[in-house]
PAZAPA-4460 file (N, C-alpha, C; in steps of 0.05 Angstrom, whole numbers, plus 32768, in hexadecimal, padded with zeros to 4 digits):
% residues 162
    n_x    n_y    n_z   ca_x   ca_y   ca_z    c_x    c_y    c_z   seq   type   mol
   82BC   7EB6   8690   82CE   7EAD   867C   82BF   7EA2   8663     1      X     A
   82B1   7E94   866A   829C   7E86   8659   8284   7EA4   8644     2      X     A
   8283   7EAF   8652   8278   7EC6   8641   8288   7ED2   8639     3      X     A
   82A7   7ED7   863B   82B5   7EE6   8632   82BE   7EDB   8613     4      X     A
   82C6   7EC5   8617   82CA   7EB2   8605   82B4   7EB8   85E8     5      X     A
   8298   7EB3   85F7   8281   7EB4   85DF   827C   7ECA   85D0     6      X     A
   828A   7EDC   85E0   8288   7EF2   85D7   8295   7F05   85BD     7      X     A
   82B1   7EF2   85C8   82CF   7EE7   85AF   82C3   7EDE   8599     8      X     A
   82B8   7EC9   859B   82A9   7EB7   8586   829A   7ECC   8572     9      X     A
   828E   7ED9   858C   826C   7EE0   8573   827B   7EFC   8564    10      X     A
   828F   7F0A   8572   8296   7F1A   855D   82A6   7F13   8548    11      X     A
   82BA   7EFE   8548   82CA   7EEA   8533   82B5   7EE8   8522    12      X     A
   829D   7ED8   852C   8289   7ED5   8513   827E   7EF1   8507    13      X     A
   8273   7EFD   8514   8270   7F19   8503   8282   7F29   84F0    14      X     A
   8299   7F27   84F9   82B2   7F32   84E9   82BF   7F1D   84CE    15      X     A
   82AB   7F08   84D4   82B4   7EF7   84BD   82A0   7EF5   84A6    16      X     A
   8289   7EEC   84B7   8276   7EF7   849F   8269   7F08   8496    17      X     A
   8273   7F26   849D   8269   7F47   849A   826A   7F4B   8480    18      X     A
   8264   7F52   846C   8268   7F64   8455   8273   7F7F   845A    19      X     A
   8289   7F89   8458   8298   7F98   845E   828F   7FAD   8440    20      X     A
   8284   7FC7   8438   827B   7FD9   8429   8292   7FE8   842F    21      X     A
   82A6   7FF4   8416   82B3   800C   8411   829E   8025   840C    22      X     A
   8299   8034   841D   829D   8051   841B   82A6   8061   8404    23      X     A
   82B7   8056   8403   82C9   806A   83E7   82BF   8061   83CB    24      X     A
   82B9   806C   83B9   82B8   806F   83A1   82CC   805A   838F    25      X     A
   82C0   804C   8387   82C9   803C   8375   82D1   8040   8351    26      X     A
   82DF   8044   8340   82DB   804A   8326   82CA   803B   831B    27      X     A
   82C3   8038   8305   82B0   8026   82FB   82B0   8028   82D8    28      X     A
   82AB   8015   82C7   82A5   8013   82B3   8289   8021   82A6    29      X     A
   8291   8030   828E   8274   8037   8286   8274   8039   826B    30      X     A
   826D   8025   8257   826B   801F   8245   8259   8030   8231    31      X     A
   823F   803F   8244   8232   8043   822C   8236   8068   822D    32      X     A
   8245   8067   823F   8258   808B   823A   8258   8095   8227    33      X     A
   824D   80AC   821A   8251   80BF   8202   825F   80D5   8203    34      X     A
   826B   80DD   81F4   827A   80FB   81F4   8260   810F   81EB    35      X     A
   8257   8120   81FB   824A   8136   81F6   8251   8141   81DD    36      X     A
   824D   8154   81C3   8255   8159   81B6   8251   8175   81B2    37      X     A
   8245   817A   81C8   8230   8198   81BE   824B   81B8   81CA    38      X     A
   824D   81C4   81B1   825E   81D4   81BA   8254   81ED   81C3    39      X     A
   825B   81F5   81E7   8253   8213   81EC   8262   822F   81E4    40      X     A
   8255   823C   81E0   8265   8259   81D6   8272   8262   81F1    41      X     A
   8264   825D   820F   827D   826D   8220   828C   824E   822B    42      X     A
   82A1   8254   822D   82BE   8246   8229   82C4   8247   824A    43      X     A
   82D0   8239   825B   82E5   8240   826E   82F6   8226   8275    44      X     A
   830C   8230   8286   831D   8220   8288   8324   8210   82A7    45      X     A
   8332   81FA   829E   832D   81EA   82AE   834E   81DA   82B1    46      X     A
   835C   81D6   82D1   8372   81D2   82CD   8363   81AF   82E3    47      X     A
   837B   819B   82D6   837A   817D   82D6   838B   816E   82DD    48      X     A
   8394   816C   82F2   83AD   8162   82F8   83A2   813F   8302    49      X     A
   83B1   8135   82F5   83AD   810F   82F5   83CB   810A   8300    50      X     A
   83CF   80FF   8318   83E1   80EF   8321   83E3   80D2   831E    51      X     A
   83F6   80C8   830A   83FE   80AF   8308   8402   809C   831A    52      X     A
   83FE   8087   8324   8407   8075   8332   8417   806B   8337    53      X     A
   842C   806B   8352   8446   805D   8351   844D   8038   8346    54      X     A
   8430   803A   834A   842B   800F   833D   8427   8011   8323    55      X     A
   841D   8028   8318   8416   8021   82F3   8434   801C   82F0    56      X     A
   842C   8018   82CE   844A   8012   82BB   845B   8034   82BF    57      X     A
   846E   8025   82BD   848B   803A   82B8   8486   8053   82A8    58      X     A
   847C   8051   828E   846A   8069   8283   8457   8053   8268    59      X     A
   844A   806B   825A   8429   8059   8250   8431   806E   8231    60      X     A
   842E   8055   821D   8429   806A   81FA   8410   805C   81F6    61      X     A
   83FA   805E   8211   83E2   8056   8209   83D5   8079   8203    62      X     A
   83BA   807C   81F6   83B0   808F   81EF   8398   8097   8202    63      X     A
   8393   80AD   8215   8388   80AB   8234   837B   80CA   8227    64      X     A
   8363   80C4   822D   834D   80DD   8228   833F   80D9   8244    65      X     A
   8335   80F3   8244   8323   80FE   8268   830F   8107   825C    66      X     A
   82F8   8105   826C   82DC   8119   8260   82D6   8115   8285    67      X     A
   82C6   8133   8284   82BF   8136   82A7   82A7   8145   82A4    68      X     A
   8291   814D   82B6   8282   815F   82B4   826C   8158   82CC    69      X     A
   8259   8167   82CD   8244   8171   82DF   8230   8168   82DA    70      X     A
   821B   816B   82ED   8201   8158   82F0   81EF   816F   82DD    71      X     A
   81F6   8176   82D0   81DD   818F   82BF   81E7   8188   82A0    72      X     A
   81FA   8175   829D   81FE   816E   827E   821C   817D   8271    73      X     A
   8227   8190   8281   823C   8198   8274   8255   818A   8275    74      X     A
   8261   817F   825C   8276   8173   825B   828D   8179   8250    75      X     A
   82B0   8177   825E   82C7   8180   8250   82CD   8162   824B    76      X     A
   82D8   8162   8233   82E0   8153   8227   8302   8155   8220    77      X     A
   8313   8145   821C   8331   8142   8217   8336   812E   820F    78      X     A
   8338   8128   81ED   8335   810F   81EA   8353   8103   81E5    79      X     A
   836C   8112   81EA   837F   810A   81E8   8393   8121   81F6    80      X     A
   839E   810B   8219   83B3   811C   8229   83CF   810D   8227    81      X     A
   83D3   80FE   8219   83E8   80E4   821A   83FD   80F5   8204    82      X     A
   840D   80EF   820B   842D   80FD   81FD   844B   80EF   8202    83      X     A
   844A   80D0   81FB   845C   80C6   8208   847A   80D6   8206    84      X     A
   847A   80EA   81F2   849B   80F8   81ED   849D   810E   8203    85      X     A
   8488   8114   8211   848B   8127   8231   8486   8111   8245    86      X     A
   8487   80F8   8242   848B   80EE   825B   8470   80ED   8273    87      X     A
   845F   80F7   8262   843E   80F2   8268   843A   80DD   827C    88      X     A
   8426   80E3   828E   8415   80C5   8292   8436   80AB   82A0    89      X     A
   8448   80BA   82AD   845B   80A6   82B6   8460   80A0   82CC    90      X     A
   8468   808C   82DE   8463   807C   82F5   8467   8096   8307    91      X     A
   8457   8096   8319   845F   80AA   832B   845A   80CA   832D    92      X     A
   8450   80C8   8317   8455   80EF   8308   842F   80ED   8309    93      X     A
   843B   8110   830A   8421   811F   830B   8421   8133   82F4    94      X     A
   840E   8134   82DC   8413   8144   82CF   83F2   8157   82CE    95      X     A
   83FC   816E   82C4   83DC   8183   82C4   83DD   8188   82A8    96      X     A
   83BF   818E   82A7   83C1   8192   828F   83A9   81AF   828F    97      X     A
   83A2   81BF   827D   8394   81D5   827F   837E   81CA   8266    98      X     A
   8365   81C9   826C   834E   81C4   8255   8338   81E0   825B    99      X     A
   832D   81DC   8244   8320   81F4   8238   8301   81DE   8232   100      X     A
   82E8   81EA   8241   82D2   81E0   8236   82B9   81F0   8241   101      X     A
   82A1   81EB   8241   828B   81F1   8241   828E   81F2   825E   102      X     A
   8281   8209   826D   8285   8216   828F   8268   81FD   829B   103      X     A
   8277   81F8   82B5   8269   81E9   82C1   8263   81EC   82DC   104      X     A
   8255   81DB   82EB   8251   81DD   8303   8260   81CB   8318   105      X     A
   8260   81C4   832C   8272   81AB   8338   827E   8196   8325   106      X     A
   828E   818E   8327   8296   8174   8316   828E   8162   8324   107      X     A
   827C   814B   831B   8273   8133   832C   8272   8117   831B   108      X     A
   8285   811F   8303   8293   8100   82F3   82A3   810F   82E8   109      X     A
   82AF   80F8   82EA   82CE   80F3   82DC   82C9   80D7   82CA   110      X     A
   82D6   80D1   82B1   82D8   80BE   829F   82F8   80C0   8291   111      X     A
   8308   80A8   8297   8322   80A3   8289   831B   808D   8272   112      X     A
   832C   8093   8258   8324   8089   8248   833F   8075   823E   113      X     A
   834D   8067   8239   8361   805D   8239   8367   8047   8216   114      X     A
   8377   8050   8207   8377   8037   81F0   8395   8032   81E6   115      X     A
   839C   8019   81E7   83B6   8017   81E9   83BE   7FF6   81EF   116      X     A
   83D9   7FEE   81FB   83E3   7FD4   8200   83F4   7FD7   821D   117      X     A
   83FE   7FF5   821E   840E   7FF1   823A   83FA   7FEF   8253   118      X     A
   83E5   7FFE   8258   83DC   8002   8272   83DA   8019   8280   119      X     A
   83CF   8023   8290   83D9   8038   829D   83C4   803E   82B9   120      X     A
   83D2   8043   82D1   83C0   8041   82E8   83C8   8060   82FB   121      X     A
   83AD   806D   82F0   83B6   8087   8305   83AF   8081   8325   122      X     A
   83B4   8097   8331   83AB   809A   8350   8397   80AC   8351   123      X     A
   8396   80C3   8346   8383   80DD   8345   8380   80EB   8334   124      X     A
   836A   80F3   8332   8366   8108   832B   8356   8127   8329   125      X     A
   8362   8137   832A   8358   8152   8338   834F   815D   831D   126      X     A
   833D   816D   831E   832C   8183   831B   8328   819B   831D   127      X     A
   8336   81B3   8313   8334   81D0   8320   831D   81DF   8314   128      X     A
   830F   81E3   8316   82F9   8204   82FD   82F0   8215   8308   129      X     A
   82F0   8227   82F6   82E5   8241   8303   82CE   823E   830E   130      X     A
   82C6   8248   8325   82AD   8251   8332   82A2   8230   833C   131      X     A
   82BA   821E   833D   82AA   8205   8350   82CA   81F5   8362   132      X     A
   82C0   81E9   8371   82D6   81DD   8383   82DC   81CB   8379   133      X     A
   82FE   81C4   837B   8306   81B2   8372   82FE   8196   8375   134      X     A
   8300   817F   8360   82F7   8165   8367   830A   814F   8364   135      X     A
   8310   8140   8370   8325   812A   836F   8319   810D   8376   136      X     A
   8323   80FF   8363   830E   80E4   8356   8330   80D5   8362   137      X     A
   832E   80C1   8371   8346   80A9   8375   8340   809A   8363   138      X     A
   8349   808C   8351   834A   8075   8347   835E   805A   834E   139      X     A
   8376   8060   834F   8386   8048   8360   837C   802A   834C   140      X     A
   837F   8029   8332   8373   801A   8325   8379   8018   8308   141      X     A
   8382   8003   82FB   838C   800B   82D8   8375   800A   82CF   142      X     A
   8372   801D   82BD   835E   8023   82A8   8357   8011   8294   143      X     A
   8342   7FFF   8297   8338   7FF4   8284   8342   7FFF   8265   144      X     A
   834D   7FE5   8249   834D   7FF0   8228   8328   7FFE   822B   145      X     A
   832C   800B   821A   831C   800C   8207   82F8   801A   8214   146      X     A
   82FD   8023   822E   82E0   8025   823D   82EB   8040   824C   147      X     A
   82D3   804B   8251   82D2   805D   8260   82CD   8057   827C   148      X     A
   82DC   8062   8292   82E7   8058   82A5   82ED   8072   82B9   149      X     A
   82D0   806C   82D2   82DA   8085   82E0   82CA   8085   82FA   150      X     A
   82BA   809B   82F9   82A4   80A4   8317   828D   80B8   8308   151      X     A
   827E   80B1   8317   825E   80C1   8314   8257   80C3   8327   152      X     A
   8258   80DD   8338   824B   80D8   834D   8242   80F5   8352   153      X     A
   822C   8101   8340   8212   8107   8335   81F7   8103   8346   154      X     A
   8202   80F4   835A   81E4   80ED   836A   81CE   80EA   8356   155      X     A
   81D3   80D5   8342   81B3   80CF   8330   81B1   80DF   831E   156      X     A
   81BD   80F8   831B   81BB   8102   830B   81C5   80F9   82E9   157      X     A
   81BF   80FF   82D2   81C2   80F2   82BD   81DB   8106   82AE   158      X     A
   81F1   80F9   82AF   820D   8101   829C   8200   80F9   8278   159      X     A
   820C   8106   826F   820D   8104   8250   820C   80E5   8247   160      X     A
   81F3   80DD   8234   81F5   80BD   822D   81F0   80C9   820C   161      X     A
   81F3   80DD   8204   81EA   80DF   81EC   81FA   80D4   81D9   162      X     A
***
């Protein structure tokens, strides 16, 4: 009984003072983010579906740009998906959108760009392109004003700081 007991104890204490590490991917702030500027001659397309959050605001006339791209430097850029008269970006809703940019390889960042006073907190967002598998970034998180706000996960590799 007496060892059963201590036994109670010593895992209480372990489970209390553990540092518990998420697994999952966190969004993150990245301030010194640049928009690539460099334009390629072959073009392809890319479909983007961002699901809204049932906890963000009711709907957002904040102004919400995406830039995404691959560990070799290629970046699509969208510097404006927000349309508050279609009902854009509203609690619950999933809207797609179709972008056109420079052909890439895996998508392994995502960056939301957000400027405005309402707020706005998606759940996902997906990724389709030609010739690579789709990628889906959770965020579950309102978007920082004014910063770029997303995932890199590039393994080390260096995204666009130009």
């Amino acid at each position: 009984m007496v060892k059963a007991v201590t036994f109670l104890l010593f895992l209480a204490f372990l489970f209390t003072f553990s540092q518990v590490k998420s697994i999952i991917p966190q969004p993150q702030q990245f301030r010194s983010f640049k928009i690539n500027n460099t334009q390629n001659v072959k073009s392809c397309s890319y479909t983007v579906s961002i699901t809204t959050s049932c906890s963000s605001t009711k709907y957002t006339r904040d102004q919400i740009s995406l830039a995404f791209g691959d560990a070799y430097g290629n970046q699509v850029y969208a510097p404006r998906l927000d349309d508050p008269s279609t009902g854009t970006f509203e609690r619950c809703s999933r809207d797609t959108f179709q972008i056109y940019g420079p052909c890439s390889y895996q998508i392994c960042y995502v960056y939301l760009y957000r400027s405005g006073f309402d707020g706005w907190m998606p759940e996902k967002v997906t990724i389709y392109g030609y010739n690579t598998k789709s990628a889906t970034f959770y965020y579950n998180a309102y978007i920082p004003n004014d910063v770029w706000y997303g995932f890199n996960l590039c393994n080390g590799a260096s995204v666009s700081t130009i």
